[in-house]
C-alpha positions in Angstrom: 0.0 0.0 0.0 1.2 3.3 -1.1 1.7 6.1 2.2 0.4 9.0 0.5 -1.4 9.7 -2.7 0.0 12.9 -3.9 -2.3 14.9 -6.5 0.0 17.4 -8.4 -1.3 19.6 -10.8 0.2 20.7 -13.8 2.3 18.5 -13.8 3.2 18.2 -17.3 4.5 21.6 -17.1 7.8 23.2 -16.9 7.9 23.5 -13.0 5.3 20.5 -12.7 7.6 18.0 -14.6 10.7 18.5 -12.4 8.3 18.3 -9.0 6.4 15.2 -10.5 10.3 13.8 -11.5 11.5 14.4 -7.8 8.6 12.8 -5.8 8.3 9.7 -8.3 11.7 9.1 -8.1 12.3 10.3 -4.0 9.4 8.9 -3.0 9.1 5.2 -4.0 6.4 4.3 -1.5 4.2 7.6 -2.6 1.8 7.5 -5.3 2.2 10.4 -7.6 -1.0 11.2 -9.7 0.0 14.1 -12.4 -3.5 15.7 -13.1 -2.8 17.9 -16.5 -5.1 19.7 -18.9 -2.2 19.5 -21.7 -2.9 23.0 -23.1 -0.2 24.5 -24.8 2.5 24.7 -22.4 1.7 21.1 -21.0 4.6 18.6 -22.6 4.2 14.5 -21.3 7.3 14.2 -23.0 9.0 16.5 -20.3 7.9 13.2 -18.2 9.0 10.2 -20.7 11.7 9.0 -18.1 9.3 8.0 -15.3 5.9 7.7 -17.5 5.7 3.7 -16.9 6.9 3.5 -13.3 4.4 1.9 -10.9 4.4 4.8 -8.3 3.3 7.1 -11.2 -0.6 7.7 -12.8 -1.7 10.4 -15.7 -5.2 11.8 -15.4 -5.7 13.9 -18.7 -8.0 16.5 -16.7 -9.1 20.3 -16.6 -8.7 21.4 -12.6 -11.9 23.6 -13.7 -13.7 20.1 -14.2 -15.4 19.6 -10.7 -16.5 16.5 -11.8 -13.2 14.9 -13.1 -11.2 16.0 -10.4 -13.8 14.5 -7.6 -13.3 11.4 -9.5 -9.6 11.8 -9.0 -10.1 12.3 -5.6 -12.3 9.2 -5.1 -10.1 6.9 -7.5 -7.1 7.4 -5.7 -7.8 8.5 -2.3 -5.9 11.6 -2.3 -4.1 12.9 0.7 -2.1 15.8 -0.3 -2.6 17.9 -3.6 0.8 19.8 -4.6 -1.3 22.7 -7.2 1.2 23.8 -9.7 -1.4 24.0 -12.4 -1.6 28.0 -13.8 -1.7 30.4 -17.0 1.6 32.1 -16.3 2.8 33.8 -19.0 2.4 37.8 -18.5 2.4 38.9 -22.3 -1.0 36.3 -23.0 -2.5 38.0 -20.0 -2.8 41.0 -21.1 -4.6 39.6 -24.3 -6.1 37.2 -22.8 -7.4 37.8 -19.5 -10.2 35.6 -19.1 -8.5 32.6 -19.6 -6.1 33.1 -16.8 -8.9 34.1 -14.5 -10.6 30.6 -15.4 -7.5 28.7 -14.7 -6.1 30.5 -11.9 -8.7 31.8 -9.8 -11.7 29.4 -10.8 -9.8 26.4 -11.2 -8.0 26.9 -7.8 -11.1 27.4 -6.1 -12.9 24.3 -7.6 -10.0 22.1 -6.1 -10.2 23.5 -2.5 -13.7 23.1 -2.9 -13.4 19.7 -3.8 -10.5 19.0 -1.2 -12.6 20.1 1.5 -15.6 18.0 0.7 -13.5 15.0 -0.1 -11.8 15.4 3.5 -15.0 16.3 4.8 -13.1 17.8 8.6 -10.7 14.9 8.6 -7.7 16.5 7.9 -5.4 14.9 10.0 -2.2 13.7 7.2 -4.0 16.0 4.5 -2.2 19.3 3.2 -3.1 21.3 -0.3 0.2 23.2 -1.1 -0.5 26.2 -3.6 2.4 27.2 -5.6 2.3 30.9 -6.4 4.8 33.5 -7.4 6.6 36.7 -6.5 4.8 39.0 -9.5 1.1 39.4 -6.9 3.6 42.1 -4.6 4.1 44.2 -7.7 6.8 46.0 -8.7 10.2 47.0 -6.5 12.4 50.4 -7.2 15.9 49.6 -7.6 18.2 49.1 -4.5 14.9 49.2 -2.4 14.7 46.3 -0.3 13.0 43.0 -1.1 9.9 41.0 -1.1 8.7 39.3 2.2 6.3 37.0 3.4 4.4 40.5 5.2 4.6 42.9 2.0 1.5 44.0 1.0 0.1 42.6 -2.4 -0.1 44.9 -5.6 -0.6 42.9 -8.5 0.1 44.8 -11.9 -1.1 42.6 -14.8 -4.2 40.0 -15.3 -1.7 37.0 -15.0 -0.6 38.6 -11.2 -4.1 39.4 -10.2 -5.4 35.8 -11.4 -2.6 34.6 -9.0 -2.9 37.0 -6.0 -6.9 36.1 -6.3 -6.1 32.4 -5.9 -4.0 33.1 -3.0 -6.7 35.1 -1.0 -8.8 32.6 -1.6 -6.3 29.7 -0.4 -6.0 31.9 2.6 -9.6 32.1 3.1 -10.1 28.2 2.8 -7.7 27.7 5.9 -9.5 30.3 8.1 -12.9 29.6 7.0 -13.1 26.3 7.0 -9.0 25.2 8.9 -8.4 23.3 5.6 -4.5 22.9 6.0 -3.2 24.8 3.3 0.4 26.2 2.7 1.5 28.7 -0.3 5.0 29.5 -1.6 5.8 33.0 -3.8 9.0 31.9 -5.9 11.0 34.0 -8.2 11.4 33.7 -12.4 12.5 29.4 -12.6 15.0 28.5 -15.2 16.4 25.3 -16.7 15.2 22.1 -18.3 12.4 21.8 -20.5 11.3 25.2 -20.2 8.8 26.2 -22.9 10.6 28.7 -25.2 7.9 32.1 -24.5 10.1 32.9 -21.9 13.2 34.7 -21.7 16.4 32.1 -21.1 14.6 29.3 -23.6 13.5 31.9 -26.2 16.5 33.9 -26.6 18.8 30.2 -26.7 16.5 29.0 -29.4 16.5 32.3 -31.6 20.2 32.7 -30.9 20.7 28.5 -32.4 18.4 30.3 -35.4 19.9 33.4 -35.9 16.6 35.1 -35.1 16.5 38.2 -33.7 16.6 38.5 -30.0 13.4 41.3 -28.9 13.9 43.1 -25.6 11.7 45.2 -23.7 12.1 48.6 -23.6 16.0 49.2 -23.0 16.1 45.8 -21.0 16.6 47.7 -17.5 13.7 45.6 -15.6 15.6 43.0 -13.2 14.7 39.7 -12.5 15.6 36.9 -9.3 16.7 33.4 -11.0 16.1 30.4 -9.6 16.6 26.9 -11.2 14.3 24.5 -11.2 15.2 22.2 -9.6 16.4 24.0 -6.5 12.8 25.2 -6.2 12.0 21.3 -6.6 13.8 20.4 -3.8 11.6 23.5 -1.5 8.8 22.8 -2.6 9.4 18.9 -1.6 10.6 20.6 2.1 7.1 22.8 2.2 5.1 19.6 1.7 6.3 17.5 3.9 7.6 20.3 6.6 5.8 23.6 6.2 3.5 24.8 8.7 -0.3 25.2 7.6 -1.4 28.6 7.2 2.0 29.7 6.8 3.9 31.3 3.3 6.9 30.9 2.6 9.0 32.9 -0.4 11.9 30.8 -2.5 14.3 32.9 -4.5 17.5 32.1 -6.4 19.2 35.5 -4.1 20.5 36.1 -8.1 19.0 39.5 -9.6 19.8 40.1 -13.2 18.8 43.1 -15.5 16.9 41.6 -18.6 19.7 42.8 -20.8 22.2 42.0 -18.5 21.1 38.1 -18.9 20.4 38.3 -22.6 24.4 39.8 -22.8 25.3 36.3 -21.1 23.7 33.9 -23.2 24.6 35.3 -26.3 28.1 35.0 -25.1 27.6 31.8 -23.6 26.2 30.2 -26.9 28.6 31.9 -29.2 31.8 30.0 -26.4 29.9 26.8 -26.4 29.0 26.7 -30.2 32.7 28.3 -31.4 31.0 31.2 -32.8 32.9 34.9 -32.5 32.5 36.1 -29.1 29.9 38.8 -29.6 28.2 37.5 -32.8 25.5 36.5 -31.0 25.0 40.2 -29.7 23.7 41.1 -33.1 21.1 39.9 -33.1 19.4 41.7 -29.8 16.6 44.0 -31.3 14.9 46.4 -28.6 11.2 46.2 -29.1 8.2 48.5 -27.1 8.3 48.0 -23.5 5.1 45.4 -22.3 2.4 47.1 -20.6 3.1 47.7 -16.9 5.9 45.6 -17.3 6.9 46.2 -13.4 10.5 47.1 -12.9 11.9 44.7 -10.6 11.2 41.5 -8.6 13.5 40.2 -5.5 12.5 38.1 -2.8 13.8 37.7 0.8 14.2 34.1 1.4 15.3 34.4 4.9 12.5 32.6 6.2 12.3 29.0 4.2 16.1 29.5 5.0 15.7 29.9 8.8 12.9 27.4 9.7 13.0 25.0 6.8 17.0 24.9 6.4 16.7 25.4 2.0 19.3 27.4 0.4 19.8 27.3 -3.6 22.4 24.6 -4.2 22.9 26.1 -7.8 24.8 29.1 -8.7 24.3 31.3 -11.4 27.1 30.4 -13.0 26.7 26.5 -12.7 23.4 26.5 -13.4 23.0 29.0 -16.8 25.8 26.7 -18.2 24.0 23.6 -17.6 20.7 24.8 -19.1 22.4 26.2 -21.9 24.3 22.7 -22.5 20.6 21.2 -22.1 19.2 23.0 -24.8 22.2 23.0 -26.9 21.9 18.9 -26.7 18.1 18.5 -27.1 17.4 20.4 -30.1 15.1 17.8 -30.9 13.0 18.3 -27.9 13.3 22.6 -28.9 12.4 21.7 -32.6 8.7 19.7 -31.2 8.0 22.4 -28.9 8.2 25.1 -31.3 7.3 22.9 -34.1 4.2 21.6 -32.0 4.9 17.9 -33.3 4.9 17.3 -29.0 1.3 17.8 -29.1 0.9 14.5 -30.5 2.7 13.0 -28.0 -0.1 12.3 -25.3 -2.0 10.7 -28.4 1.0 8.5 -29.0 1.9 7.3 -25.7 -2.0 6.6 -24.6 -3.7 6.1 -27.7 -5.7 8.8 -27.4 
């Protein structure tokens, strides 16, 4: 019999796959159930390694499906749910808000919902984990402090608003009704098998291209890195050690100006490809700044550091090399994102 049946959402997904990856793999005697709606950004393939072990299940589901997810519940007698599942790219926000609001605010609240009922005041061994992000406090002034677990939330976009609405309402869920919920606010995530609309993937697969390389504005807004799977490994320490009602920030303590970071790939390609040092370079092209594209994010993560004992294992350094080398040796996996041959994938491996 399996311990725990963990429920993670979105787990086909760039942050998702790595979380799914750890606890599959870390957790032998867990059973892992990846619940995925497999819209754009969702890639199975991401998950190829550990599709057909026994401690792992795929439930092709929408988290908006009330329904479908109480059948997930029921099926596999959930105990903890581990909600990655989110619309989180900025730019299709802001032409697209409804969607995100659907996703992020609606679907969120459908699995709570659905927790609590499913629990029904038993929560003894039960958690629901919400994994959010730094952008609901808003935008920071340069050399003016950092975010903390206290700052107020000022949301600036639809995508940050759709997120700072799901928190509220994972807040209001433990206080209303002392479901034992948890939520983390983590910095911009790089490395593996990130979908190329964001920065790092996007600018390594234009540079391998020769396509140009559009930057916001003059490329001033600053950014906190953390890889992937260093916010793996917290989020595994939240679920099985953070305190219910508590929030707890993870960040990479590793700010970068956007231009800054592009200046660094390009040079890092052109080293690791034997191209010209500053070829690359040329093919930056400064496009109109986003609208309210906040100036800069940084989180304090003094607290997961102080109770929970995580600091970031990867450097900068170690780990921008590494996901450049990644990408640089899976062009085939770049070629079927952007191609969108991985959407048959699913089809493929379930004959469906």
């Amino acid at each position: 019999m399996n311990k725990k049946s963990i429920l993670i959402t979105g787990g086909a997904g760039f942050i998702g796959s790595h979380v799914v990856r750890r606890f599959v793999t870390n957790y032998p005697d867990y059973l892992i159930v990846n619940a995925d709606a497999l819209t754009y950004a969702g890639n199975l393939e991401n998950l190829k390694d550990v599709t057909n072990e026994a401690n792992y299940a795929f439930e092709h589901v929408d988290i908006c499906d009330e329904n479908a997810i109480t059948a997930i519940f029921e099926k596999y007698n959930i105990d903890g749910v581990i909600h990655l599942a989110a619309e989180s790219h900025v730019d299709r926000s802001i032409s697209d808000p409804m969607s995100f609001v659907k996703t992020n605010l609606l679907g969120t609240t459908n699995l709570l919902h659905i927790a609590k009922k499913q629990w029904a005041g038993n929560f003894e061994g039960k958690k629901f984990y919400h994994i959010s992000t730094d952008e609901v406090f808003g935008s920071l002034e340069m050399d003016k402090g950092f975010f903390t677990e206290e700052t107020a939330y000022d949301p600036r976009s639809p995508y940050s608003a759709s997120k700072a609405g799901s928190d509220h309402m994972v807040r209001a869920f433990y206080h209303t009704y002392h479901l034992p919920c948890v939520i983390s606010n983590c910095s911009n995530n790089y490395g593996p098998n990130h979908f190329p609309e964001k920065l790092i993937p996007l600018m390594i697969n234009n540079i391998l291209h020769n396509k140009p390389l559009p930057v916001y504005g003059k490329g001033e807004n600053v950014r906190d890195w953390l890889h992937v799977k260093d916010h793996a490994r917290a989020i595994d320490l939240i679920f099985h050690e953070g305190v219910p009602g508590e929030t707890y920030n993870i960040g990479g303590h590793n700010e970068w100006k956007n231009i800054d970071l592009v200046f660094l790939l390009c040079d890092l390609v052109d080293e690791k490809l034997s191209k010209p040092l500053g070829e690359s370079r040329k093919l930056i092209t400064y496009v109109t700044d986003r609208a309210g594209h906040d100036l800069r994010y940084a989180i304090d993560a003094s607290k997961i550091e102080r109770t929970l004992g995580w600091t970031p294992d990867y450097t900068f350094e170690q780990g921008l090399s590494e996901t450049v080398d990644w990408y640089l040796s899976n062009e085939s996996w770049l070629k079927n994102v952007t191609s969108g041959a991985y959407l048959h994938y699913y089809s493929a491996q379930y004959g469906k």
